[in-house]
C-alpha positions as CSV (number, residue, x, y, z in Angstrom):
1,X,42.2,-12.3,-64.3
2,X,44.0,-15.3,-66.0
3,X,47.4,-14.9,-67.9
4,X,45.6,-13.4,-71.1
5,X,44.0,-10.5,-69.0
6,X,40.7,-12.4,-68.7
7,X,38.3,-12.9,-65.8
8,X,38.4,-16.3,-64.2
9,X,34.2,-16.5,-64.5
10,X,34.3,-19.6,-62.9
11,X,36.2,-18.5,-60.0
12,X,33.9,-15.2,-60.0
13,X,30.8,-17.8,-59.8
14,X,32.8,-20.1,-57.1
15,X,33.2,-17.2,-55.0
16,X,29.6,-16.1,-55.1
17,X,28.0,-19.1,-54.7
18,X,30.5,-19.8,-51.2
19,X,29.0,-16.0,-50.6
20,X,25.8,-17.2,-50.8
21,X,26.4,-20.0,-48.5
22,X,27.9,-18.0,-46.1
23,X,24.9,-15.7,-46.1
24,X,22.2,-18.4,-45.6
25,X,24.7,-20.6,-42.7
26,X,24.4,-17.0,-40.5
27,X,20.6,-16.1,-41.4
28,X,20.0,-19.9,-40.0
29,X,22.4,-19.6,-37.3
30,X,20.9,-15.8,-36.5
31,X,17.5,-17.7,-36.7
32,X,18.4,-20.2,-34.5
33,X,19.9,-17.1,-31.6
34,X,16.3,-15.8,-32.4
35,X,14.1,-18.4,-31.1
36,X,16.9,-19.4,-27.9
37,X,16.6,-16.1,-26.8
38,X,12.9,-16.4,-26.8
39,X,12.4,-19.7,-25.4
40,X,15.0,-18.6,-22.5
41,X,13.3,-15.3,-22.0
42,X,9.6,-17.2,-21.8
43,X,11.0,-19.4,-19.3
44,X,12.7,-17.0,-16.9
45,X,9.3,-15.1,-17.0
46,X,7.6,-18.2,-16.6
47,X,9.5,-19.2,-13.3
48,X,9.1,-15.5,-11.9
49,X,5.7,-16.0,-12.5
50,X,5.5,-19.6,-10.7
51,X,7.9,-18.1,-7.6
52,X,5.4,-15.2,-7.1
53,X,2.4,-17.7,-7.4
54,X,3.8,-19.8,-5.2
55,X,4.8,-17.0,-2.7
56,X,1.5,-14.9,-2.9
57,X,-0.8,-17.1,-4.4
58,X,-4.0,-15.4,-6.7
59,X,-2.4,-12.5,-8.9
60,X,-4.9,-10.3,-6.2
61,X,-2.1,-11.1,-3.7
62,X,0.9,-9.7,-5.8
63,X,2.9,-7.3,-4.9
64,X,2.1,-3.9,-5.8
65,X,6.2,-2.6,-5.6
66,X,8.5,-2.2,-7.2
67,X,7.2,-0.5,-10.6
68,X,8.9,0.2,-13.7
69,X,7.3,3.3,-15.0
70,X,3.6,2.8,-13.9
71,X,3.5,-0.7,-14.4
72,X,3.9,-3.2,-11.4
73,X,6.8,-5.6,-11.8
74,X,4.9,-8.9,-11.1
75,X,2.1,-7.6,-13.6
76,X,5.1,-7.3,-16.3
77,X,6.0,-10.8,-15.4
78,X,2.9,-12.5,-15.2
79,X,2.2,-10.9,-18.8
80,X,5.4,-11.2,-20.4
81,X,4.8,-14.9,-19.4
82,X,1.0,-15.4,-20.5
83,X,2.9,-13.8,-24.2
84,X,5.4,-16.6,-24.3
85,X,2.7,-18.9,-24.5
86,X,0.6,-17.2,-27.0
87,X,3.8,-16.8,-29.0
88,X,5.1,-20.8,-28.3
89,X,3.0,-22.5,-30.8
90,X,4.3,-20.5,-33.5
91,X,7.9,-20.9,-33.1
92,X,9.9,-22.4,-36.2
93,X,11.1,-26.2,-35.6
94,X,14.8,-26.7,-36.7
């Protein structure tokens, strides 16, 4: 309120709009976590997937231990890594 018991609009409207700005900065910069978390998750998966080709060759030779529940470990990887491709193409550019 200003000296006459009035409120300062334009201060109201200054604060909201910084708000506002403040809001979209962190949905960009939450955006931006998003898609490094992804591209780092796709590549771990990817080079688990490459050590295990490179170690056993054909997906035949995988290994068929350790399991997490009742799915194999190397088939997890070499999925989760076959996903991060499907999903690459459609990742936002900043």
């Amino acid at each position: 309120m200003d000296s006459n018991g009035m409120i300062d609009s334009e201060r109201i409207t200054k604060e909201m709009n910084n708000a506002k700005e403040l809001s979209e900065k962190y949905r960009n910069e939450a955006d931006i976590f998003d898609v490094t978390r992804r591209i780092l998750a796709g590549s771990i998966l990817q080079l688990a997937k490459q050590g295990l080709s490179i170690v056993f060759g054909q997906t035949i030779n995988f290994p068929q231990e350790p399991k997490i529940e009742d799915s194999f470990v190397a088939t997890i990887i070499f999925a989760g890594s076959e996903e991060g491709h499907r999903l690459a193409p459609s990742l936002p550019s900043f």
